[in-house]
N, C-alpha and C positions, 0 to 999 in steps of 0.2 A: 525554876522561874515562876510569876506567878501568874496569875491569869491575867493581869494586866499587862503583863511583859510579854507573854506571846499571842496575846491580839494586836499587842502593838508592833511586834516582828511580823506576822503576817500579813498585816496592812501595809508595813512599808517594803516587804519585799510584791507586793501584787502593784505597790503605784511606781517602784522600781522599776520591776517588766513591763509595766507600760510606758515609764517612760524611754525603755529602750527599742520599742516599737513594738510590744505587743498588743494585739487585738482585744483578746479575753485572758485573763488568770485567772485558776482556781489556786490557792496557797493551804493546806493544812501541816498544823504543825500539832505534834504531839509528844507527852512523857509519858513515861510511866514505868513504875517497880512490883517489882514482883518478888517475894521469898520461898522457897521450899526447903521442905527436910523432910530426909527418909529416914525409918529406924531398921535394924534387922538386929536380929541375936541381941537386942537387952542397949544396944550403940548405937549412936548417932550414922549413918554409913554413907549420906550423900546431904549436905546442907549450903543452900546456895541463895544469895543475892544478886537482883540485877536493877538497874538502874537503865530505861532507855530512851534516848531523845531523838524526835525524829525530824524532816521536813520534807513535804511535795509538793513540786510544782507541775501543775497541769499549764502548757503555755501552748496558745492560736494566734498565727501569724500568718494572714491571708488566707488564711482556711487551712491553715498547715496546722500540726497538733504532735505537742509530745507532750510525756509524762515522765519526771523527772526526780529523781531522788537524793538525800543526803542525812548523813548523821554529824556532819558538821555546822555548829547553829553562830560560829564566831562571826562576829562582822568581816571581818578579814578577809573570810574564807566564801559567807555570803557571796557578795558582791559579786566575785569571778564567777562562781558555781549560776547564779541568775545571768549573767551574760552571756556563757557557754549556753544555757539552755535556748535563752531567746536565740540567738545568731544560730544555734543548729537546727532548730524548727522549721528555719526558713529557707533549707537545704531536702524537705521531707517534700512528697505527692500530698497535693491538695484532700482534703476531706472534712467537706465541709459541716456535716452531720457532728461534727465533734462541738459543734457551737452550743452555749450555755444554754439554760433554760430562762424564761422570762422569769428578770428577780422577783415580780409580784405574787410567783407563784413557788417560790422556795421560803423557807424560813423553819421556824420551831413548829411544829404541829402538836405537842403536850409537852407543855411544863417540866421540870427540873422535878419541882413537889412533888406531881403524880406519877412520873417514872419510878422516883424514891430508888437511886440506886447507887447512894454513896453512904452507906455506912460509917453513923459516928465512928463505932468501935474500930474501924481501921485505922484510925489516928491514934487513937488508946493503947493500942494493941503492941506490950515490948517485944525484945527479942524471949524473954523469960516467961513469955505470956505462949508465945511461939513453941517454945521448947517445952513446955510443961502441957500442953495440949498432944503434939508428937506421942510424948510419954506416956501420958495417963491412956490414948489410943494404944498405944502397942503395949500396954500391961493387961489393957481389957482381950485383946486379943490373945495374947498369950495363955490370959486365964482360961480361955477356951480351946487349950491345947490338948489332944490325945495322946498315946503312943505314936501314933501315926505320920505326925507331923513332922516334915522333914524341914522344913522350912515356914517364916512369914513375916512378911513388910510391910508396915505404913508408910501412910506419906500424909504430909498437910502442905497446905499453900497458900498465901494469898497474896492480894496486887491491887494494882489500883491504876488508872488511865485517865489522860487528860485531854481534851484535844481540840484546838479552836480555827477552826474554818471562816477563810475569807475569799470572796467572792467578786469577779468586776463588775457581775451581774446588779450589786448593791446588797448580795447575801452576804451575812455574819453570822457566827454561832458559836457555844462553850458546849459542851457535851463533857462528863465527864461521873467515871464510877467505878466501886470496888468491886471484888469476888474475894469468893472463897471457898477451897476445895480439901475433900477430904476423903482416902477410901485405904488399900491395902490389897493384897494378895496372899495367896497360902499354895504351898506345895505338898501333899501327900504322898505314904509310901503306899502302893498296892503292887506286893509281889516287884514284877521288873517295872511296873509302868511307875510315874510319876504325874496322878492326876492334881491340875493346878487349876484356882480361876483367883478373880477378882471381883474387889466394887469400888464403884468411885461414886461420891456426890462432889455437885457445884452450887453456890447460893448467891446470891448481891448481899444475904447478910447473914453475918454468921450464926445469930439465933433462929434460923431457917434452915442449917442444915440438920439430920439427924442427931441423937445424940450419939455418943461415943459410944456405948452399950449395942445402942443397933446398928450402928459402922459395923464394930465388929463381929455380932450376930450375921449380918449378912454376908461376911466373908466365908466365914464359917459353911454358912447356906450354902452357898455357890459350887463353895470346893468340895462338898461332900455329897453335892447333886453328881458330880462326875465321877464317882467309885461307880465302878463297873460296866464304863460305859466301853459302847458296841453297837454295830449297824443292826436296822432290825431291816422287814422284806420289805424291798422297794414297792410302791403302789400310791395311790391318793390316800393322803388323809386329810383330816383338818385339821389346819395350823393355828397352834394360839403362838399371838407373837406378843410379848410382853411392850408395852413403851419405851423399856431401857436400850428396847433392840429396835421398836420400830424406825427411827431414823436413819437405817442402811436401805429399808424397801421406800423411804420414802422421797428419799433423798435420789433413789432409783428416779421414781415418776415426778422429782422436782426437773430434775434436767432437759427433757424434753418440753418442759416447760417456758424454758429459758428464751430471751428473745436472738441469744447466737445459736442456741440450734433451731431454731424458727426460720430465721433468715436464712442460714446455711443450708437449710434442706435436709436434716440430720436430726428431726423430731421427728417420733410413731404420734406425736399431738398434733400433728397440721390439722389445720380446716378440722378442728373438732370442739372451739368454743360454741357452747351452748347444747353440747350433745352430751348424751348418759355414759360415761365412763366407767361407773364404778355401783355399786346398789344403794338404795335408799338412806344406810345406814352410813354410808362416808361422806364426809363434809369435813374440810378445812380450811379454816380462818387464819389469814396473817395480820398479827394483829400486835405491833410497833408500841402499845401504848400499858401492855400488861405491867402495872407498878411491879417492881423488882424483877421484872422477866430478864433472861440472860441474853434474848436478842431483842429487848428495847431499844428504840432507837425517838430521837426526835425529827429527824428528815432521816430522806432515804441518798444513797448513794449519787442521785445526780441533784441534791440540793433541794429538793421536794417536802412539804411537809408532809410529815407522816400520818398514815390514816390506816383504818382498819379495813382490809378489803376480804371479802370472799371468794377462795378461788375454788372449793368446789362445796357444790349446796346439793346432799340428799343426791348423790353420786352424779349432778352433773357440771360440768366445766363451768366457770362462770368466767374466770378470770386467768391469765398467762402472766409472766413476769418479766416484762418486756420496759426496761430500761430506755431512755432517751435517745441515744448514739441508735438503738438499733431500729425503734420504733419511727424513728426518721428514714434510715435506711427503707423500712416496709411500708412508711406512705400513712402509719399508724397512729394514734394516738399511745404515749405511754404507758404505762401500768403502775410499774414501781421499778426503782434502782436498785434490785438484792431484794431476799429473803428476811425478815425479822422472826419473831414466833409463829412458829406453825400449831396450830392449839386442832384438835381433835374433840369436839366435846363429846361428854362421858354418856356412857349409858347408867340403867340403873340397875343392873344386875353385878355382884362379886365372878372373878374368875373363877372361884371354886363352883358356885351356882353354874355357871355358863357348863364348864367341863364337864358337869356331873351326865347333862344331856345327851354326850355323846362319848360311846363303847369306848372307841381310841380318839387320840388326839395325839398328835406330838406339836409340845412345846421350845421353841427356838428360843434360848438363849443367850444366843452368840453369834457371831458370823465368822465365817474363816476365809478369809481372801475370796476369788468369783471375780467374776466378771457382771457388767449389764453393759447393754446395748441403748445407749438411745435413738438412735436411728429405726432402729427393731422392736422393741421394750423388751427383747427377751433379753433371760438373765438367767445366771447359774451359779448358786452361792454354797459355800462348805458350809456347814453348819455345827455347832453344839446346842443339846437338846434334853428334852425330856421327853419319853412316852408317858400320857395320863391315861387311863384306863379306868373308865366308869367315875369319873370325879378324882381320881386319886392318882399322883406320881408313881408310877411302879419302876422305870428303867430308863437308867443315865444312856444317852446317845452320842456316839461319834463316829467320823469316817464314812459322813451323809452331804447328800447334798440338796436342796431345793431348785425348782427350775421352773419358770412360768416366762409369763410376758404380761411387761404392768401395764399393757392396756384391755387386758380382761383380768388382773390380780384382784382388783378392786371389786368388779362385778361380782366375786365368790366372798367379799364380806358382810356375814349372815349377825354377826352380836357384838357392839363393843360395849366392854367392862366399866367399873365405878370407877377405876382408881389411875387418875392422869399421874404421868409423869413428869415432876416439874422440876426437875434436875437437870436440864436439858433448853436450847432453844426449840426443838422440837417435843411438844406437850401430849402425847399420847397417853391416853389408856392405853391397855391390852384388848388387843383387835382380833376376832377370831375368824377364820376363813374357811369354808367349807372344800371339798374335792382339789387339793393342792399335791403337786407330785415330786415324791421325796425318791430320792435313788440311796439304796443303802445295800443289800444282801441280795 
């Protein structure tokens, strides 16, 4: 459909549900496709297309509120599916906090232009353009085959999203943009074990991601970081945690953040806006409006224009992530609806510089299942790693664990690195953290 065909189904399913009595409608409707293909052993071994159409209604009827879904977009089908919703809303416990925002404060907050997130080449792009990319990925990898190798897979993908929100508040909006992902894995033989890892990248365009060469360079990397890997003796050390991996701890101390465990009483962040969390050296920006970032956005999830906020500056809290529905709940002004880019900025020193400073260091990798508490902030996570020793990787790690509590993790951050990671909606450098306690031997 095109962009005018589903602003104009959204519009008439919202003056629809009002005209069947509802209060407020929120309508988004969205497409989108997606392709992949895996290769292994020299063949195509998984290649898949998908096509998907969606619609939701969010519907308020006397303070009543539900959320309502369908992948049936026929007029036919419409009709009943908007009826059903209205008439059963009005069967639900009042809750009034579900009411919209004032439209004069919803809308686009940057441009289409400066997002920049829809890649001509996606349109360009055949199925033979598709398959020849696959390829020439999995030859380069291959070409970097030992004896050893027991196995290794590519993979490529890309998609594209559309999606036009209408509002009774008087909000409207088109959002709409591609990606593109590319990475692999490799299995080696060592004796009985079978040491394996991965890499993946993602872009908004495709001359953004790596080339093909260091795709498979880095798989390479990875897999061969874990020959010989084994617990060393449990004690503190300092952790370097690379970017690829920072969004498991950070995603740890987003949650606490949040305005349902705020309200719920189920944050280690209560009553700590505006207090020191973390040291001088941690600051992070979310920040909705990075041109090709993976989590730009033009408003935020309750219809909000998007804007750059600061939620920790030089390690102290500035800002929570507190949503509409909940911030009414707490008597509060909002924040933001959801997370966009978490950006970290860089320092000026390389990790090989930073490492060299300190005897040991184990580097984390990977994570391996664990738990975190947000209620608590402690947490206890499996790990794959690396010991550095005097600047230099000496010993692949496994069958470790890390364990802290992310409301003093932050405080033991003494250096971060030059080199963000921009593969990711979370943008980190590698962050380095002093007296961190590893359980291994």
């Amino acid at each position: 459909m095109s962009a005018e065909d589903l602003m104009d189904l959204a519009q008439r399913v919202v003056r629809y549900a009002e005209k069947l009595g509802a209060d407020e409608v929120s309508c988004t409707v969205s497409e989108g496709s997606h392709v992949t293909i895996q290769r292994r052993g020299g063949k195509v071994e998984q290649a898949t297309e998908a096509t998907t159409r969606g619609l939701s209604l969010a519907v308020l009827c006397d303070d009543r509120y539900s959320s309502n879904g369908t992948s049936d977009l026929r007029p036919e089908a419409l009709e009943p599916f908007v009826k059903r919703a209205v008439e059963s809303t009005k069967f639900l416990e009042p809750d009034p906090a579900r009411r919209q925002a004032d439209g004069a404060l919803c809308g686009r907050g940057v441009d289409a232009e400066t997002l920049d997130q829809d890649d001509p080449y996606w349109y360009e792009r055949t199925a033979g353009d598709r398959a020849d990319y696959a390829e020439a990925l999995e030859n380069a990898l291959t070409a970097l085959h030992t004896p050893d190798v027991i196995s290794s897979a590519v993979y490529s993908a890309d998609g594209r999203s559309h999606t036009i929100r209408v509002m009774s508040n008087g909000f409207s909006g088109e959002d709409e943009g591609a990606w593109f992902a590319a990475g692999g894995e490799m299995t080696l033989q060592e004796g009985e074990k079978r040491p394996e890892s991965a890499a993946y990248y993602a872009q908004r365009y495709f001359t953004d991601l790596p080339s093909i060469d260091a795709i498979a360079a880095e798989i390479v990397k990875r897999t061969r970081e874990r020959l010989g890997a084994k617990p060393i003796e449990t004690g503190l050390y300092p952790m370097i945690l690379p970017g690829r991996s920072a969004g498991r701890i950070l995603g740890a101390f987003a949650g606490p953040l949040s305005g349902g465990a705020l309200h719920q009483g189920r944050s280690c962040m209560a009553d700590m806006l505006g207090k020191t969390i973390g040291s001088k050296h941690f600051t992070i920006i979310d920040d909705p409006t990075i041109p090709r970032g993976l989590g730009s956005r033009p408003w935020d999830g309750d219809g909000f224009r998007s804007r750059v906020r600061t939620i920790v500056e030089a390690g102290v809290l500035k800002e929570y992530n507190i949503g509409l529905y909940h911030a009414r709940k707490m008597g509060i002004e909002p924040t933001s609806g959801g997370r966009s880019n978490w950006v970290i900025p860089p320092g000026p020193r390389s990790v090989e510089a930073i490492a060299k400073d300190h005897p040991k260091a184990i580097e984390v990798t990977g994570f391996l299942g664990g738990n975190s508490n947000g209620a608590t902030g402690d947490f206890s996570l499996g790990i794959r790693g690396v010991l550095w020793e005097n600047g230099e990787p000496t010993q692949s790690l496994s069958e470790m664990n890390v364990t802290g509590n992310i409301t003093t993790l932050f405080e033991k951050l003494v250096e971060v690195a030059n080199d963000p990671w921009v593969h990711s909606s979370v943008r980190s450098p590698t962050l380095l953290f002093e007296d961190v306690q590893f359980s291994g031997t």
